[in-house]
LUMKELO-820216 format. One record per residue (C-alpha): residue in one letter; x, y, z. Coordinates in steps of 0.5 Angstrom, whole numbers, plus 2048, in hexadecimal, padded with zeros to 3 digits. Last residue first. Layout:
N
aXYZ...
END
This chain:
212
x75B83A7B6x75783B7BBx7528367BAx7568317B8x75B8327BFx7538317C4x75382A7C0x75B8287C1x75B82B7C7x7558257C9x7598207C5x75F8217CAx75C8217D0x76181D7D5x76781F7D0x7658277CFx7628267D5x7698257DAx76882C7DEx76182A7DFx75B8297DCx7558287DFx75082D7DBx7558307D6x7548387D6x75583D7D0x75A8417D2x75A8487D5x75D84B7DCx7608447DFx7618457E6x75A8427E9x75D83D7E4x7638397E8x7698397E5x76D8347E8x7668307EBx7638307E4x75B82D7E5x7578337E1x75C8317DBx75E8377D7x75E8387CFx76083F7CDx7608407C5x7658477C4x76384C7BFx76B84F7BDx76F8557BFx76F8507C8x7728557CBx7798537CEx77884E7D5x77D8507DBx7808497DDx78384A7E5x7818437E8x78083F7E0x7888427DFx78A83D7E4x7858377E3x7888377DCx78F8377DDx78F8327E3x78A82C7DEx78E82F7D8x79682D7DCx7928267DDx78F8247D8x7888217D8x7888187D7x7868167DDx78181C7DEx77E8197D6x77D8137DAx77A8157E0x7758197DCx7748137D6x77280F7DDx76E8137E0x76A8157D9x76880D7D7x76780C7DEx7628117DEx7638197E1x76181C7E7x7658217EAx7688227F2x76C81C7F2x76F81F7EBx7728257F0x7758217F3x77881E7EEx77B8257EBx77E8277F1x7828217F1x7848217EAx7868287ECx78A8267F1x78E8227EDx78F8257E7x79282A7ECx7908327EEx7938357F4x79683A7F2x79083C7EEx78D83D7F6x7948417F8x7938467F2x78C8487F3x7858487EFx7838417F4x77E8467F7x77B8477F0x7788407EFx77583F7F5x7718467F3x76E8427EDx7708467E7x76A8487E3x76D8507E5x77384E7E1x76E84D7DAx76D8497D5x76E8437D9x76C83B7D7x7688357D7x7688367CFx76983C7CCx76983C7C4x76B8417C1x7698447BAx76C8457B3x7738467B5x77984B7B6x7808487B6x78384C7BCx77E84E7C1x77A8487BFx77F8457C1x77E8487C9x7778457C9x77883F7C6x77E83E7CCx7788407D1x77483B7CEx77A8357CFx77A8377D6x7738357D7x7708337D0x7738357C9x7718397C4x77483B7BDx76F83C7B7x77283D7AFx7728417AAx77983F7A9x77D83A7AAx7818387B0x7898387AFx78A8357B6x7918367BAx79283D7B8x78B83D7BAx78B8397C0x79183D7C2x78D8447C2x7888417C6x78D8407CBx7908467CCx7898497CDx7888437D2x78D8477D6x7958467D8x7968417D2x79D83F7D1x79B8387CFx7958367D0x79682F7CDx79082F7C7x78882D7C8x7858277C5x77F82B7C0x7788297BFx77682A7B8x76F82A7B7x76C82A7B0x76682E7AEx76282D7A8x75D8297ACx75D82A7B3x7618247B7x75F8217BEx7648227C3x76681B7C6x76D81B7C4x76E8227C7x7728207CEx77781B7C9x77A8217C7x77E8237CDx77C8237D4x7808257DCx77F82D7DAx77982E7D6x77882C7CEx77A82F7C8x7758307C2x7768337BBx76F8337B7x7718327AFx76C8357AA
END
């Protein structure tokens, strides 16, 4: 069964390359698509399927914005399960910092440079391998600029669907974007942060085999 995975704001596929496989699943990590029209993480899920024929039964997941856009596709193409990994499922899991940026003269701010900014300061606050904080200032090199302001903008004023599907949460107890003393039920990752999934790969990997 294929496992359709999308990657958080500033990343891409690459961000999965350490995932380690689960016997009769395959990962598919997705590249996003230009935004478009879209005014909402809804409006773009729909463009993602309209984009990608995915096959069914399948698993949709993602990590931090890319779980929030997992969520929203299981709206439309209804998958066996989800597969939440250093993400919200919940508006009330939203960091208040986040919430006080919901506003029209905030987003009217937002530039790829900025968010670039915004996001290497935040990395001297994370622990990461050479290896990881290499791969993390690549993949922000490489990020879209029109997805970067996008996908922030919706994040701030995201209201998450009910989840109609069993969802499979993996949260760090290090992530300082989404810190876990907001996450309501997950299974915990000692010393993982919001880059785990690249950072801690094969432990993932072992906790996915069981779940799956």
């Amino acid at each position: 069964m294929k496992v359709y995975l999308f990657s958080g704001l500033g990343a891409d596929e690459r961000l999965f390359q350490k995932l380690k496989p689960v016997p009769g699943y395959e990962y598919v990590p997705l590249p996003y698509v230009h935004p478009g029209n879209s005014e909402a993480l809804a409006d773009y899920a729909a463009l993602l399927v309209e984009a990608y024929r995915f096959e069914t039964p399948c698993i949709f997941g993602g990590v931090s914005i890319g779980g929030m856009i997992a969520q929203e596709i299981a709206q439309i193409v209804r998958p066996e399960k989800l597969l939440l990994i250093s993400t919200l499922q919940f508006r009330s899991e939203l960091p208040g910092v986040f919430k006080l940026g919901d506003n029209k003269f905030t987003k009217s701010l937002l530039s790829k440079p900025l968010l670039d900014a915004a996001a290497s300061l935040g990395d001297k606050f994370t622990v990461k391998s050479k290896e990881g904080r290499k791969l993390f200032y690549d993949m922000l090199r490489d990020s879209e600029a029109d997805f970067m302001k996008f996908g922030f903008g919706v994040v701030l004023g995201w209201q998450p669907p009910k989840a109609q599907v069993p969802v499979i949460r993996i949260h760090g107890n290090k992530d300082r974007v989404f810190p876990l003393s907001r996450i309501k039920e997950c299974i915990k990752i000692k010393g993982g942060n919001h880059f785990m999934v690249y950072e801690k790969g094969e432990e993932i990997g072992e906790i996915l085999r069981g779940e799956l």
